[in-house]
C-alpha positions, 0 to 999 in steps of 0.5 A: 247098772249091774257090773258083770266084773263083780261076777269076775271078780268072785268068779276068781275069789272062788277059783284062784287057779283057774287058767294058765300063768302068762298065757300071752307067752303061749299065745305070742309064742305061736304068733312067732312059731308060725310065722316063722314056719310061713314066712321065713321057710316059704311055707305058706301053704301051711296057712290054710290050715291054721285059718279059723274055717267053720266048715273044716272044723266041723269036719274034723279039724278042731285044731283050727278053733285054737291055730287061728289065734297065731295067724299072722298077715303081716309078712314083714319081719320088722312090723310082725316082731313088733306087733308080737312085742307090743301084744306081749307087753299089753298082755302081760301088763294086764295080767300082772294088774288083774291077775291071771285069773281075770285075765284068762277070763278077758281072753276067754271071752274075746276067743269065745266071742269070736268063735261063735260069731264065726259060727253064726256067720257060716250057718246064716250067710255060709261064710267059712270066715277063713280070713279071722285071725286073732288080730282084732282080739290083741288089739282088744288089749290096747283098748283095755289097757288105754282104759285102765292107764289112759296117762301112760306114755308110749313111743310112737314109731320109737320117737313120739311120746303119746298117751294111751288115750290118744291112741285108742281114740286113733284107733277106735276111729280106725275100726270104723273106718274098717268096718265102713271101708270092707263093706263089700268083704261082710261079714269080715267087715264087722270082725272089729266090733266082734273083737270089742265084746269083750272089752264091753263086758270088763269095761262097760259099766265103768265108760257108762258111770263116766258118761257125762251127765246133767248138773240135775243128774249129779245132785241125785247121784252125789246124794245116792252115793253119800247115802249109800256111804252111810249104809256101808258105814253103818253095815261095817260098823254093825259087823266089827261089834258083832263079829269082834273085828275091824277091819275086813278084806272085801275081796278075801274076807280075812280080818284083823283078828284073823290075820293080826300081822296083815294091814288092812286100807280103804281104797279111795277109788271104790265106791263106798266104804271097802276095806282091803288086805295088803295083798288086795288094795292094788289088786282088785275090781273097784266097787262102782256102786 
């Protein structure tokens, strides 16, 4: 299978600075200024023109393509402040690990994945889809990071250590159980898996390598990939005699004869023989084939 994050990861070689720096600032930064506007003044009349509503925005109120991403129904004080903690943290985990570039992508996606389905539901079923709000897409964080760093521990209700793992396995039974449970509220009902695609579309060809498979199955595979090793040996070898260096980054392209007073490693992760800069060896989309 073709990994679209391939096509991500040029997409940020060749715009760098594409996106905003610690988007999730902005993004719990209303979360918190709208809630409090709502909450705490008393202003929930002001909710209805936040709300993501098809009809209203293609009569003029385009704001709400964005406003809907800080709605919040969570209306006490202790849970809303940690929910909007726990989304920044994600957040900015992942951007640190990704960089903004990919980052701004995963959350471009998920905004865009959302609005159109709310679109298509409102010329198919005539739905307004007033009750979508960003909550779903925060929570596609909790699944990306739980993938990228499954072993990490959180403190559930501050007490309990639990992996992230466990936590997603939890919640992922939890979406379902929404999905099944509003079946009267359709097309609501489906927002969690509307709220997956971009998740799918990072992490999608890696759950599917990791599928398990037939002792058949992993004999052709070990031998592909030991043969796909090879070519990658052969190829890099080729290049160094020809193109006068050692080593090269997969990501940027800079050399060691370029840049002498750069270190270059192979990262272990990758699929077949990638060299990396120091800059890139813990920062970059690990080859699956």
């Amino acid at each position: 299978m073709k990994d679209p994050m391939r096509l991500v990861a040029r997409f940020a070689y060749k715009h760098p600075r594409f996106g905003i720096p610690r988007l999730m600032r902005y993004l719990v930064g209303g979360c918190v200024l709208s809630w409090i506007l709502c909450n705490l003044l008393g202003n929930l009349t002001l909710l209805t023109y936040l709300t993501f509503d098809a009809w209203a925005i293609l009569h003029g109120q385009v704001w709400r393509l964005v406003t809907f991403l800080f709605v919040s129904y969570e209306f006490n004080p202790l849970l809303a402040l940690l929910f909007f903690y726990f989304y920044y943290w994600m957040g900015m985990l992942l951007e640190q690990y990704w960089g903004t570039v990919q980052f701004n992508l995963f959350m471009l996606l998920g905004w865009f994945f959302s609005v159109l389905f709310g679109f298509l539901m409102y010329f198919i079923t005539g739905a307004r889809m007033t009750g979508m709000t960003g909550y779903y897409l925060y929570l596609s964080l909790f699944f990306a990071v739980a993938t990228l760093f499954p072993d990490m521990q959180v403190q559930l209700f501050m007490i309990i250590p639990v992996k992230m793992k466990w936590l997603a396995l939890v919640d992922l039974g939890l979406f379902a159980y929404r999905v099944v449970r509003d079946a009267s509220q359709f097309p609501l009902n489906l927002l969690p898996l509307v709220a997956l695609l971009n998740y799918l579309v990072f992490f999608g060809v890696e759950l599917w390598n990791r599928r398990p498979r037939k002792p058949s199955d992993t004999v052709v595979n070990f031998r592909r990939e030991s043969a796909r090793i090879e070519r990658e040996k052969e190829r890099a070898r080729r290049e160094q005699k020809e193109q006068l260096y050692h080593h090269k980054c997969a990501v940027c392209g800079r050399t060691d004869a370029t840049n002498p007073e750069l270190e270059f490693r192979y990262c272990s992760r990758c699929a077949g023989y990638h060299c990396f800069c120091e800059e890139h060896i813990n920062n970059h989309i690990h080859f699956t084939e």
